[in-house]
Each structure stands twice: as C-alpha cells, then as structure tokens.
C-alpha positions in Angstrom: 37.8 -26.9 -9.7 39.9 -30.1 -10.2 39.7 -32.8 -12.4 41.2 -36.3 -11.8 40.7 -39.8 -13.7 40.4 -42.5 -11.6 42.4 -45.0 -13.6 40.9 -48.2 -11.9 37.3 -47.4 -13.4 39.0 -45.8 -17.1 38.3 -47.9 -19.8 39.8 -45.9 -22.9 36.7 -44.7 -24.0 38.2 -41.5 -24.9 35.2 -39.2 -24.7 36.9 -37.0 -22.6 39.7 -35.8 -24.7 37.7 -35.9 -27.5 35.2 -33.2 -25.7 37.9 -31.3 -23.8 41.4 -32.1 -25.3 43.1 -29.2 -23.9 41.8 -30.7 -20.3 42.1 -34.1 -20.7 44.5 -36.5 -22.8 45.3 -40.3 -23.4 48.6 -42.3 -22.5 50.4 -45.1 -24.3 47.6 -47.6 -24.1 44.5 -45.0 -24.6 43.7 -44.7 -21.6 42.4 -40.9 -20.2 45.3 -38.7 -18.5 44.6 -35.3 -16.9 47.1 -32.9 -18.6 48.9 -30.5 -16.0 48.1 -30.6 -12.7 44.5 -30.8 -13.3 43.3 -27.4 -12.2 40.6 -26.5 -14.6 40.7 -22.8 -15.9 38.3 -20.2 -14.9 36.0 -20.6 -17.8 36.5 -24.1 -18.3 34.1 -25.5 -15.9 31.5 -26.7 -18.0 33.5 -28.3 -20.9 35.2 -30.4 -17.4 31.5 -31.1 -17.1 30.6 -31.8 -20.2 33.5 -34.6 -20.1 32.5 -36.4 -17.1 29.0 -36.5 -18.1 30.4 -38.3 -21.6 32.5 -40.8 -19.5 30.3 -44.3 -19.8 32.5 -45.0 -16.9 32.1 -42.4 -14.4 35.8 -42.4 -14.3 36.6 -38.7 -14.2 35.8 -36.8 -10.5 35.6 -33.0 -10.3 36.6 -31.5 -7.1 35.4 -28.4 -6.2 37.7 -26.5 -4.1 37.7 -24.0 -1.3 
C-alpha cells in the first residue's frame, strides 16, 4: 500500500499525523506531508486507514499495489 496527500484538497486539519505520525507529517504551513516515500509498512495498513477516514477532507488516497 501507498499513501499520498493530495495537497489541492489538504486543509491542515492535521488528523492524520496526529493518528499516524510515524506515516504522515505536516510542513511549514501545517499542512499534511507523507514522510518517506509513502510505502506503508506491512502492519501498518489500518493505522493508514484509520487516517484517511479522520481526514474531513478526503485528502489522503491509499493505493493498493500489485
């Protein structure tokens, strides 16, 4: 799985690096940042879940791959 943060729909909301701060973090101006390259660890899934659920935006997409 992948997470990104589309930063057009991000508000700054920051539910999802309060939820999942070793996934997800905030730039200068707040705003949500996926840290690394946004592969989510095996065993991660469902806090990446829990974070996009929490975004009042529906900023954050989850890709599931191959």
């Amino acid at each position: 799985m992948r997470a990104q943060i589309d930063s057009e729909r991000c508000q700054g909301h920051g539910r999802c690096y309060d939820l999942a701060p070793d996934l997800f973090g905030d730039d200068d101006e707040g705003y949500g940042t996926v840290l690394g390259d946004g592969v989510v660890p095996e065993g991660r899934e469902p806090d990446a879940r829990l974070a996009a659920s929490n975004c009042p935006e529906r900023a954050i997409d989850l890709l599931e791959e191959g």
